[in-house]
PQR file of N, CA, C, O and H, with PARSE charges and radii, in Angstrom:
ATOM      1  N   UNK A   1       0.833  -1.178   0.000 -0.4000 1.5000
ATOM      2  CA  UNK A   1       0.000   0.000   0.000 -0.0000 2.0000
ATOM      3  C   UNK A   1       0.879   1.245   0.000  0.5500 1.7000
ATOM      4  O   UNK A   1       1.799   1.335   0.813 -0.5500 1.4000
ATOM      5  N   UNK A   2       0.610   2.270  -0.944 -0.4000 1.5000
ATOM      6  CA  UNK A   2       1.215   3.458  -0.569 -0.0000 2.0000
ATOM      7  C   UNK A   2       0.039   4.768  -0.320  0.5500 1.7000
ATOM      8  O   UNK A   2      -0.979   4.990  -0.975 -0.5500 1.4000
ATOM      9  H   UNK A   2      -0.137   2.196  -1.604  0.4000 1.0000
ATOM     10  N   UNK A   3       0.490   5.384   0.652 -0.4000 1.5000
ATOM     11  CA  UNK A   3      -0.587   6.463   1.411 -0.0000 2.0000
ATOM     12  C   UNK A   3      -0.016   7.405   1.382  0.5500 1.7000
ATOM     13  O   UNK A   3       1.171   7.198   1.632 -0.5500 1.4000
ATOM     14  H   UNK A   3       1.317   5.204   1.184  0.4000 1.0000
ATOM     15  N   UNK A   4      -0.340   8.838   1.118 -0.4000 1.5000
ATOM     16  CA  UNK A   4      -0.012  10.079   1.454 -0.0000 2.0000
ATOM     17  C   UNK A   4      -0.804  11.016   1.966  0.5500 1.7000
ATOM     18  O   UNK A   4      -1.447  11.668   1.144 -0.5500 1.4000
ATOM     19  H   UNK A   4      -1.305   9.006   0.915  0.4000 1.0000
ATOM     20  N   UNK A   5      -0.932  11.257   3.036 -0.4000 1.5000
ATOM     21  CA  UNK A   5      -1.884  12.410   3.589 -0.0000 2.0000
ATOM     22  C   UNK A   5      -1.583  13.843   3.642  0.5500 1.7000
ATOM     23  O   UNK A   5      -0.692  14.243   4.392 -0.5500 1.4000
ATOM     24  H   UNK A   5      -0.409  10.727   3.705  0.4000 1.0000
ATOM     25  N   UNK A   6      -2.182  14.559   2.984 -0.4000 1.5000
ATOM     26  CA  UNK A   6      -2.208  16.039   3.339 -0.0000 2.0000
ATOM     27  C   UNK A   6      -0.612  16.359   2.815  0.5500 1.7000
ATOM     28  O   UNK A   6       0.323  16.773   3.500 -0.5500 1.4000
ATOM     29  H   UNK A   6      -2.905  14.234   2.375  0.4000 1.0000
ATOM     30  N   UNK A   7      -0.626  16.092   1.658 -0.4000 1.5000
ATOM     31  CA  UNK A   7       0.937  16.315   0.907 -0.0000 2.0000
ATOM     32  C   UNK A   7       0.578  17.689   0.013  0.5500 1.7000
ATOM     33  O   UNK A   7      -0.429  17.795  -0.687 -0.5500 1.4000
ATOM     34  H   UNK A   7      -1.386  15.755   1.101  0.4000 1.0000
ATOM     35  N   UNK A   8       1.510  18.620   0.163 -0.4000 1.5000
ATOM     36  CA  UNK A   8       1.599  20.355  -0.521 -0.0000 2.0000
ATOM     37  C   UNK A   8       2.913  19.898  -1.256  0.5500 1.7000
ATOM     38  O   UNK A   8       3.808  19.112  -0.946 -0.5500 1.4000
ATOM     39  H   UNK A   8       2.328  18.534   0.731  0.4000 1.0000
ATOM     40  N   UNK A   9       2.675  20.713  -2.372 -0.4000 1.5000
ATOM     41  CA  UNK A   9       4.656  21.230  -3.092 -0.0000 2.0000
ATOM     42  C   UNK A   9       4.047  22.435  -3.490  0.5500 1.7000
ATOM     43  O   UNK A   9       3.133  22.573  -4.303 -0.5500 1.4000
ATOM     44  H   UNK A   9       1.947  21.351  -2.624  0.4000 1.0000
ATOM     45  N   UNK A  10       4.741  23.435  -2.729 -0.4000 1.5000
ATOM     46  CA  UNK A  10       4.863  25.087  -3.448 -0.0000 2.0000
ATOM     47  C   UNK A  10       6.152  25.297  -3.888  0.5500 1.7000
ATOM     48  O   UNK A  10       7.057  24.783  -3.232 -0.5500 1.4000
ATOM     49  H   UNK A  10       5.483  23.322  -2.069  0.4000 1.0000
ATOM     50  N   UNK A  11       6.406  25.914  -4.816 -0.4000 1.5000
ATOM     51  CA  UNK A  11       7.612  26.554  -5.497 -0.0000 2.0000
ATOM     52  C   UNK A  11       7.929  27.760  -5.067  0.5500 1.7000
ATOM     53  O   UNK A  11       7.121  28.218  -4.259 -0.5500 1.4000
ATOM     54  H   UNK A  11       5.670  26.331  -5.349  0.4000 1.0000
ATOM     55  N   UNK A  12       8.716  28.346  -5.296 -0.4000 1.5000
ATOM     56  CA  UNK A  12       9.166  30.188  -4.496 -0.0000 2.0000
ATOM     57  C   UNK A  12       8.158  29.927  -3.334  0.5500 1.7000
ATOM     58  O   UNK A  12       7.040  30.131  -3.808 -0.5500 1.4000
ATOM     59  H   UNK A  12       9.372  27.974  -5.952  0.4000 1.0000
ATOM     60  N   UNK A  13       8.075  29.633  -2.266 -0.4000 1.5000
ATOM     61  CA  UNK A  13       7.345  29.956  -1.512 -0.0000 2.0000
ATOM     62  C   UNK A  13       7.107  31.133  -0.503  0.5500 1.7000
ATOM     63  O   UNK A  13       7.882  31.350   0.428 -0.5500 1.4000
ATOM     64  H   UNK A  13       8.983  29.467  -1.881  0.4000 1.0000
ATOM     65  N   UNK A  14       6.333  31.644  -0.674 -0.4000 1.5000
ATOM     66  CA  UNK A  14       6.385  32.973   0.040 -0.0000 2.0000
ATOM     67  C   UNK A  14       6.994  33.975  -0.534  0.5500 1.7000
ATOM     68  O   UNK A  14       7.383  34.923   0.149 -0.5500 1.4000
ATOM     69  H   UNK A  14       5.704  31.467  -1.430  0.4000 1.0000
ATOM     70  N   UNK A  15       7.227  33.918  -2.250 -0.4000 1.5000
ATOM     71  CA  UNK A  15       7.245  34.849  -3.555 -0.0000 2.0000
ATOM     72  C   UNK A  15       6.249  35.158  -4.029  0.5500 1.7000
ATOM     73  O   UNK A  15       5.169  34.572  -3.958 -0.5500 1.4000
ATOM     74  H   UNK A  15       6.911  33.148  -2.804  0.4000 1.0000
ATOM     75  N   UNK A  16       6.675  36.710  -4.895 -0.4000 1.5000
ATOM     76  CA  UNK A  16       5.789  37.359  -5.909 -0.0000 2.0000
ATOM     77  C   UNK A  16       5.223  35.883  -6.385  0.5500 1.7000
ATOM     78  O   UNK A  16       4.005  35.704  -6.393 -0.5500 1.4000
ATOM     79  H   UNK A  16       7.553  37.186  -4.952  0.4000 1.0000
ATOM     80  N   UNK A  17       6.148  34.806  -6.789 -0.4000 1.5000
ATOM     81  CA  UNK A  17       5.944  34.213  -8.186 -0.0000 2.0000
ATOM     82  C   UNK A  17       5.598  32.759  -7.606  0.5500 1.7000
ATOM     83  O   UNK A  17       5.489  31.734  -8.279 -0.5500 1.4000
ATOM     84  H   UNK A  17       7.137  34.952  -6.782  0.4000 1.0000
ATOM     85  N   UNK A  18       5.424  32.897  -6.022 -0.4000 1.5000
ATOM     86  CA  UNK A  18       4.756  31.128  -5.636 -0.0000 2.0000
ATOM     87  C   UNK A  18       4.012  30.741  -6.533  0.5500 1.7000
ATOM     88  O   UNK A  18       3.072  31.236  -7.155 -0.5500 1.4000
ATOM     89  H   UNK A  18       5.512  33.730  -5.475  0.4000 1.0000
ATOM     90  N   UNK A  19       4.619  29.650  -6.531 -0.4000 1.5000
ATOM     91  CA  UNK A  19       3.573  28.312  -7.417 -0.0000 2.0000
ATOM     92  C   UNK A  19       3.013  27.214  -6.384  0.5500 1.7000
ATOM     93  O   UNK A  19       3.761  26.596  -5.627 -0.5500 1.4000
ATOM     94  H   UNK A  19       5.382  29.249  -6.025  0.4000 1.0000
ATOM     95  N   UNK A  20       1.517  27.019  -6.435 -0.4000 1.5000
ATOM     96  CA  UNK A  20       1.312  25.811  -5.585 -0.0000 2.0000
ATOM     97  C   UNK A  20       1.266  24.705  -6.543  0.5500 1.7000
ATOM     98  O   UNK A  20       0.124  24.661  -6.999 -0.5500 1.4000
ATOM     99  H   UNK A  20       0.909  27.521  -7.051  0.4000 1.0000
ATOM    100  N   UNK A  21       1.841  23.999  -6.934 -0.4000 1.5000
ATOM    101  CA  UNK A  21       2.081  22.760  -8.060 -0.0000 2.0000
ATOM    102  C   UNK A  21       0.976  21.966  -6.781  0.5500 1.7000
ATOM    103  O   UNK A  21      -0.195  21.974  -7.161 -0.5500 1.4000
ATOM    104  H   UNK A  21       2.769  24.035  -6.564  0.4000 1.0000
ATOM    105  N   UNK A  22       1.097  21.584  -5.963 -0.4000 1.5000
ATOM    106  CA  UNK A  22      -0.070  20.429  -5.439 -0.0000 2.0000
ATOM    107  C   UNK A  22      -0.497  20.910  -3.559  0.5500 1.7000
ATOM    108  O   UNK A  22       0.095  21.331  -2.566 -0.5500 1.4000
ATOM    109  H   UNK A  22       2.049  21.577  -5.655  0.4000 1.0000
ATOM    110  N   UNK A  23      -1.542  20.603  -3.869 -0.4000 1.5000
ATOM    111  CA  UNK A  23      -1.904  21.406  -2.298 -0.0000 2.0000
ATOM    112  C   UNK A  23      -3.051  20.828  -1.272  0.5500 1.7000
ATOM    113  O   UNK A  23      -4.196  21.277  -1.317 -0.5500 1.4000
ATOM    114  H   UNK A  23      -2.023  20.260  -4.676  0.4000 1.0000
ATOM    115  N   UNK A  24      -2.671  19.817  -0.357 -0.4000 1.5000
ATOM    116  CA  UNK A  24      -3.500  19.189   0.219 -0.0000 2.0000
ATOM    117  C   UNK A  24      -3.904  17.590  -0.356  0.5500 1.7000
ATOM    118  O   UNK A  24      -4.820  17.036   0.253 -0.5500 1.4000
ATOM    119  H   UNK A  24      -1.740  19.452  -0.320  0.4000 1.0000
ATOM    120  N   UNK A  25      -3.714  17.369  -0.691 -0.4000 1.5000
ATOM    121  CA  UNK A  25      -3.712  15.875  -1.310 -0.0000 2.0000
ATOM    122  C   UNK A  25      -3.712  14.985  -0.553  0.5500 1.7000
ATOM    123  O   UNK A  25      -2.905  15.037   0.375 -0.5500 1.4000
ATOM    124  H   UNK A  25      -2.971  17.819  -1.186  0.4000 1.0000
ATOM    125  N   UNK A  26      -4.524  13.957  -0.658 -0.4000 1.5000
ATOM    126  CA  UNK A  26      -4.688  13.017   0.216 -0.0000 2.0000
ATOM    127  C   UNK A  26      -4.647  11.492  -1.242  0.5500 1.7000
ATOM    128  O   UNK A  26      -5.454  11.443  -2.170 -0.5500 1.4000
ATOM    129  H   UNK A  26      -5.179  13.915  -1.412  0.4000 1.0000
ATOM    130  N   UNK A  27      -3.780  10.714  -1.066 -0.4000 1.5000
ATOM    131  CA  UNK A  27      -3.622   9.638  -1.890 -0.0000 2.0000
ATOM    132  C   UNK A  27      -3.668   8.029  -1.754  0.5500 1.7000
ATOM    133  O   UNK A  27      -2.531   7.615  -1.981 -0.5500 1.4000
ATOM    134  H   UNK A  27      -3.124  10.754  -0.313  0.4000 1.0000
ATOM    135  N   UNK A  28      -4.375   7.175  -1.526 -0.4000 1.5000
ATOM    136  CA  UNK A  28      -4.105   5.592  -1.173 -0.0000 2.0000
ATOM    137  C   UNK A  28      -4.199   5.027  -2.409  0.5500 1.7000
ATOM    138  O   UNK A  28      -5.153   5.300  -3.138 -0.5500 1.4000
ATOM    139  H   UNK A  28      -5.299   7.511  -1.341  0.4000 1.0000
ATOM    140  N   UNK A  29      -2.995   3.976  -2.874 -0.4000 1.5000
ATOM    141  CA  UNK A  29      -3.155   3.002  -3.336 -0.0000 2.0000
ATOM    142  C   UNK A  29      -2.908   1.548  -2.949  0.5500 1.7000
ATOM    143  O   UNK A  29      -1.757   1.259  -2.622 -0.5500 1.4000
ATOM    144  H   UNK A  29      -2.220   3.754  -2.281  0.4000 1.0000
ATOM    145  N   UNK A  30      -3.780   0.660  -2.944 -0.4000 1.5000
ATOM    146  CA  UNK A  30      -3.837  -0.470  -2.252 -0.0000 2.0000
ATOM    147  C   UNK A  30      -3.173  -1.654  -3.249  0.5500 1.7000
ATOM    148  O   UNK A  30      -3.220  -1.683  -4.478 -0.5500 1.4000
ATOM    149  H   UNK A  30      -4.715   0.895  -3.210  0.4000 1.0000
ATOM    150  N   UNK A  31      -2.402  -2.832  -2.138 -0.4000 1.5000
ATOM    151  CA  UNK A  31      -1.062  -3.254  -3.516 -0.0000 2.0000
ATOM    152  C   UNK A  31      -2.635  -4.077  -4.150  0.5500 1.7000
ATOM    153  O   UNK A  31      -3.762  -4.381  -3.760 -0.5500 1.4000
ATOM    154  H   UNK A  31      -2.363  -2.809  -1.139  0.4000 1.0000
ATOM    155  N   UNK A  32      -1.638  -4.159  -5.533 -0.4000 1.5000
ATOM    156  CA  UNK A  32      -1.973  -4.855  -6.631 -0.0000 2.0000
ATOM    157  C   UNK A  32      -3.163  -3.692  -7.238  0.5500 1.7000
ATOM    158  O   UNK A  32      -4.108  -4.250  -7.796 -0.5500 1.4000
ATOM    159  H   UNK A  32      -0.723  -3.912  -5.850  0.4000 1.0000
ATOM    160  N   UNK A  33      -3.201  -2.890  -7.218 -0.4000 1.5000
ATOM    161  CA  UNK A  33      -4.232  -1.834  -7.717 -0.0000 2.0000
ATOM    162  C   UNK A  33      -3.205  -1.062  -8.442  0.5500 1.7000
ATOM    163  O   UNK A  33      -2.030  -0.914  -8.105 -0.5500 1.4000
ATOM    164  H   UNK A  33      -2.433  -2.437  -6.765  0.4000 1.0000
ATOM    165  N   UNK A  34      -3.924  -0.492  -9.695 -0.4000 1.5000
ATOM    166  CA  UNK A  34      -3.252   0.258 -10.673 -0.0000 2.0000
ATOM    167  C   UNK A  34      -4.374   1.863 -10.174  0.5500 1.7000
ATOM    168  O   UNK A  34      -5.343   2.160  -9.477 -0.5500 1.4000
ATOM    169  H   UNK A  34      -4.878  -0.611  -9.969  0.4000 1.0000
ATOM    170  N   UNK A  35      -3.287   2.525 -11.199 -0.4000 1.5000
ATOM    171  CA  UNK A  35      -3.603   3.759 -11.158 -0.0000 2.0000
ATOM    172  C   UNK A  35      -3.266   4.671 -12.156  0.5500 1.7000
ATOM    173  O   UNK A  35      -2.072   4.597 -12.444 -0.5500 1.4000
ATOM    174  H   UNK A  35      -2.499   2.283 -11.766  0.4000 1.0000
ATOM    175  N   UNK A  36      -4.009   5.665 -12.908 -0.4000 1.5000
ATOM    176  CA  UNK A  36      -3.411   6.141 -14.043 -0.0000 2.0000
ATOM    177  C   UNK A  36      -3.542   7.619 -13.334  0.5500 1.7000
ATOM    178  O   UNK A  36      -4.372   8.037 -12.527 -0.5500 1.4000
ATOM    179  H   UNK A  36      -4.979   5.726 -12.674  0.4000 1.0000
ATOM    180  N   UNK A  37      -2.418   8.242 -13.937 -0.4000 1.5000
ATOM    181  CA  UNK A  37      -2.107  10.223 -13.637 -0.0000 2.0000
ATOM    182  C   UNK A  37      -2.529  10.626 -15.147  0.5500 1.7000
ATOM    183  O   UNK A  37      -1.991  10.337 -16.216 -0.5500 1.4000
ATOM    184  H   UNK A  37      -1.744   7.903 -14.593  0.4000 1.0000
ATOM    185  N   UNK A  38      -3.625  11.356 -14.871 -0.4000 1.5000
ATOM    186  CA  UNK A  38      -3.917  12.024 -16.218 -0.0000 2.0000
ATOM    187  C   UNK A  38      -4.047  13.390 -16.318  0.5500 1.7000
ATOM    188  O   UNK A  38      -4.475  13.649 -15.193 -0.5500 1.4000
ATOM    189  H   UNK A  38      -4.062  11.590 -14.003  0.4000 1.0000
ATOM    190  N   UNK A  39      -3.961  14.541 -16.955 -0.4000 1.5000
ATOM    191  CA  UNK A  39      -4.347  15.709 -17.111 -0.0000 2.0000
ATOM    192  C   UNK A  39      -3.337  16.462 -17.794  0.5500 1.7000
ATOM    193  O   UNK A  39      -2.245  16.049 -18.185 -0.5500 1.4000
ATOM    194  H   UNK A  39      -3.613  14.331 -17.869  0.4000 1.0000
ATOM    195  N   UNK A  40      -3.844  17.666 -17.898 -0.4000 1.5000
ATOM    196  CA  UNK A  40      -2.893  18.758 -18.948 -0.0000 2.0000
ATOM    197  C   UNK A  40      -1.556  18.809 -18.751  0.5500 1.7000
ATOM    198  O   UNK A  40      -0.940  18.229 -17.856 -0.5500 1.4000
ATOM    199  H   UNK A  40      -4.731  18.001 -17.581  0.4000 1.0000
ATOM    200  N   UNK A  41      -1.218  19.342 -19.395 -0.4000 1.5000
ATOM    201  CA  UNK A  41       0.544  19.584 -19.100 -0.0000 2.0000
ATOM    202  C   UNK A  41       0.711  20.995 -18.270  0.5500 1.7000
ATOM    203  O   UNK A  41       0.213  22.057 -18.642 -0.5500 1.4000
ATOM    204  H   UNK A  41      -1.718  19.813 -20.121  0.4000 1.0000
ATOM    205  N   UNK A  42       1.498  20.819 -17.084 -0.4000 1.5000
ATOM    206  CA  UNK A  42       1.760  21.333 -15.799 -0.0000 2.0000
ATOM    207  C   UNK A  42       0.577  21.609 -14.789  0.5500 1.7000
ATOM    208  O   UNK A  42       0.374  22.724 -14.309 -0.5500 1.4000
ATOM    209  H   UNK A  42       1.902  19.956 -16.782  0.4000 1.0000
ATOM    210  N   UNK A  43      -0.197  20.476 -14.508 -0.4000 1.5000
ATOM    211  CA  UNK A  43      -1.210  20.600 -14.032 -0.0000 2.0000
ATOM    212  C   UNK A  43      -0.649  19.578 -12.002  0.5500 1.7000
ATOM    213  O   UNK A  43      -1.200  19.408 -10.915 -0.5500 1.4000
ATOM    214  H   UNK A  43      -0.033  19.571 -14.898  0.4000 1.0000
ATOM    215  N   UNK A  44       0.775  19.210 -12.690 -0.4000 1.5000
ATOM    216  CA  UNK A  44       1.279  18.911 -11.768 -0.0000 2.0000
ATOM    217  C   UNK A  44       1.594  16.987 -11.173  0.5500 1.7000
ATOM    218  O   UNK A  44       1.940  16.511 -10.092 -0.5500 1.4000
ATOM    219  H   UNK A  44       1.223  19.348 -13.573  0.4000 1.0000
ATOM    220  N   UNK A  45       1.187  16.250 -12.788 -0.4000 1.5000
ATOM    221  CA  UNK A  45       1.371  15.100 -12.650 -0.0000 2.0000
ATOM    222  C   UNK A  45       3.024  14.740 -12.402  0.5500 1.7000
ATOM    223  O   UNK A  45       3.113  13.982 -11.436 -0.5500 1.4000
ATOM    224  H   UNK A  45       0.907  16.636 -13.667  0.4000 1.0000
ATOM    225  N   UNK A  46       4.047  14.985 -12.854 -0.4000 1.5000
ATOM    226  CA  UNK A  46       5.125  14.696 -12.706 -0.0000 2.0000
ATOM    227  C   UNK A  46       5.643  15.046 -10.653  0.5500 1.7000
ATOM    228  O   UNK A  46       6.056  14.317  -9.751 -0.5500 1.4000
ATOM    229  H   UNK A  46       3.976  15.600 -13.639  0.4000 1.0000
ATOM    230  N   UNK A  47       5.351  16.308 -10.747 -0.4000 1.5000
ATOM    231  CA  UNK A  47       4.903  16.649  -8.719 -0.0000 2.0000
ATOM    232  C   UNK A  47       4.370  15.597  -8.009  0.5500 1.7000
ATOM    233  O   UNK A  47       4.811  15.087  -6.979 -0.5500 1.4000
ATOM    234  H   UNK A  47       5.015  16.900 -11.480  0.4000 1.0000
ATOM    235  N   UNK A  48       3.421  15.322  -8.617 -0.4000 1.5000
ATOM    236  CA  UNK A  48       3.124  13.805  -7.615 -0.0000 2.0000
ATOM    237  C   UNK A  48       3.931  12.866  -7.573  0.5500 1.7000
ATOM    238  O   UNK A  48       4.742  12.729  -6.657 -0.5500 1.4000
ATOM    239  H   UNK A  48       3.063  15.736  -9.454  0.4000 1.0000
ATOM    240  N   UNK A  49       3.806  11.980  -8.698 -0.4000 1.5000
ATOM    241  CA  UNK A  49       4.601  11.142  -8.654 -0.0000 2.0000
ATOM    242  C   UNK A  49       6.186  11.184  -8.228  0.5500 1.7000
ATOM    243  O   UNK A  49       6.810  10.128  -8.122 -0.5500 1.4000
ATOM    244  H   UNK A  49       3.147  12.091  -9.442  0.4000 1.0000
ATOM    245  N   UNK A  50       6.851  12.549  -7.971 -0.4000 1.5000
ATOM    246  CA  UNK A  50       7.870  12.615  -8.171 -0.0000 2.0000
ATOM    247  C   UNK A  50       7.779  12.444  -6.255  0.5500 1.7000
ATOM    248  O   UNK A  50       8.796  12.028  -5.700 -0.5500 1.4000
ATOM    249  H   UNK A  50       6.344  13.407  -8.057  0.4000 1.0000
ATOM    250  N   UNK A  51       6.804  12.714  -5.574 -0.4000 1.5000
ATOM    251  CA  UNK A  51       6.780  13.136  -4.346 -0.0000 2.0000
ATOM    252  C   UNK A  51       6.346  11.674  -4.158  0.5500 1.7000
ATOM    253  O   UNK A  51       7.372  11.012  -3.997 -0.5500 1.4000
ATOM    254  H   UNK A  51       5.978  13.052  -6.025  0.4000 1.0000
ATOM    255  N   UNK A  52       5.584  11.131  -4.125 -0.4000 1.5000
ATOM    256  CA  UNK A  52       5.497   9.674  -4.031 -0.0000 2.0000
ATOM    257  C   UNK A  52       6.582   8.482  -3.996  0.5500 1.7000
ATOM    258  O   UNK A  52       6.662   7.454  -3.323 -0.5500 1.4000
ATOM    259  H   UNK A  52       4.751  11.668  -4.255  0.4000 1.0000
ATOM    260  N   UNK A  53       7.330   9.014  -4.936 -0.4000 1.5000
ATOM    261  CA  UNK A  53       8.223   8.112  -5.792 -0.0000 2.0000
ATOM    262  C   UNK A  53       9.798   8.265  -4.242  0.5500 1.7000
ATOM    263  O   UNK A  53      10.732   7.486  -4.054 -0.5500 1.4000
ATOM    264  H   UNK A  53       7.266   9.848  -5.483  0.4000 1.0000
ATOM    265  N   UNK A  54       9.484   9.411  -3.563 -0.4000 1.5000
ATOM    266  CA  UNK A  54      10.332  10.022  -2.761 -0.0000 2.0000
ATOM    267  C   UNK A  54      11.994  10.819  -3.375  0.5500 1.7000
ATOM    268  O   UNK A  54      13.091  10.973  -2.838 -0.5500 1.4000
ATOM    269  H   UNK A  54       8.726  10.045  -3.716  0.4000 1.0000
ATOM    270  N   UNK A  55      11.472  11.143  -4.638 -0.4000 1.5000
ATOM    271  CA  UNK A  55      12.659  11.965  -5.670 -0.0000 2.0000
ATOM    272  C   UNK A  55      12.566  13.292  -5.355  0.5500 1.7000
ATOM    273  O   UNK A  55      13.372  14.121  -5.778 -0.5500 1.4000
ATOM    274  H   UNK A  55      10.581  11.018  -5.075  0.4000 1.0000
ATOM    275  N   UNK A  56      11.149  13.695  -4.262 -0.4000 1.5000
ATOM    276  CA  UNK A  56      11.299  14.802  -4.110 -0.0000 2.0000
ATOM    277  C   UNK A  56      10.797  15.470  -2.852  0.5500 1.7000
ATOM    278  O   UNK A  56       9.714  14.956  -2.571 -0.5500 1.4000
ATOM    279  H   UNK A  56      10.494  13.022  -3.919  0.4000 1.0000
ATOM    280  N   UNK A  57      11.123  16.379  -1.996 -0.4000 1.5000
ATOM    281  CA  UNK A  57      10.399  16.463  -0.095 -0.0000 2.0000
ATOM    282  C   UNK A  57       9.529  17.686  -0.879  0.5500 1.7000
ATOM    283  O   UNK A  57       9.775  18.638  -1.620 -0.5500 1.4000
ATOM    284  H   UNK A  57      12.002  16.797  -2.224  0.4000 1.0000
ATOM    285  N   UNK A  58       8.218  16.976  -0.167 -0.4000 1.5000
ATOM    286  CA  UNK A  58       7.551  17.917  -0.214 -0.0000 2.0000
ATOM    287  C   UNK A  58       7.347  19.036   0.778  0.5500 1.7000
ATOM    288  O   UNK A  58       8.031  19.000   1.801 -0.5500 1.4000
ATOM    289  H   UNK A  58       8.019  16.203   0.435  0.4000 1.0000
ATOM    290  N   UNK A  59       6.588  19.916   0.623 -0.4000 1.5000
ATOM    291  CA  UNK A  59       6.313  21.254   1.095 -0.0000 2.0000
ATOM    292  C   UNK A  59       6.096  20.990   2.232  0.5500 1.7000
ATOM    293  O   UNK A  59       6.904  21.425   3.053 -0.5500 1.4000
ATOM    294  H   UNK A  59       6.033  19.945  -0.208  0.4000 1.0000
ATOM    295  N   UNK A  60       5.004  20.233   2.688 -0.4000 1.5000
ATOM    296  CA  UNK A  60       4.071  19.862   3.937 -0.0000 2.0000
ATOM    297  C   UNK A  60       3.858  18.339   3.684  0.5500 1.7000
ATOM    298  O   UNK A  60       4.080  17.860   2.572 -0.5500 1.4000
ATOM    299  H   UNK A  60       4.348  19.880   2.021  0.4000 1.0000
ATOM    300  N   UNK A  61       3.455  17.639   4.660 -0.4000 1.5000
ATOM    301  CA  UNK A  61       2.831  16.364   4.637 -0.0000 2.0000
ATOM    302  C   UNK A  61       3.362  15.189   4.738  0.5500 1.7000
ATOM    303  O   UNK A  61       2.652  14.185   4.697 -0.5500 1.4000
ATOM    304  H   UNK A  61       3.275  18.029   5.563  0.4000 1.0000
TER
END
C-alpha cells in the first residue's frame, strides 16, 4: 500500500511568483491496484509522482 496524507509542493514559496504545483492531497493506493495520472501539461502530474516516488520532499505532509 502506498498512502499520502495532506501532501503540498509550493515553489518560491512565500514569492511574488509562488507556485502551488499540489496542495492538500490526500492519496491511497492499495497493492496490486493500478492507477493512471492524467491531465494537462503542468497541471502537476510529474509533482506527484515525483513526491510519491520520494525523488522529491515535499512542502508539507
Amino acid at each position: 500500500m502506498i498512502q499520502v496524507e495532506r501532501i503540498s509542493k509550493y515553489y518560491n514559496r512565500n514569492q511574488p511568483d509562488e507556485v502551488r504545483a499540489l496542495s492538500d492531497i490526500h492519496l491511497t493506493i492499495a497493492a496490486g491496484e493500478a492507477l493512471v495520472v492524467n491531465g494537462a501539461s503542468g497541471c502537476g502530474k510529474t509533482t506527484l509522482l515525483g513526491l510519491v516516488g520520494c525523488m522529491s520532499r515535499p512542502t508539507s505532509g
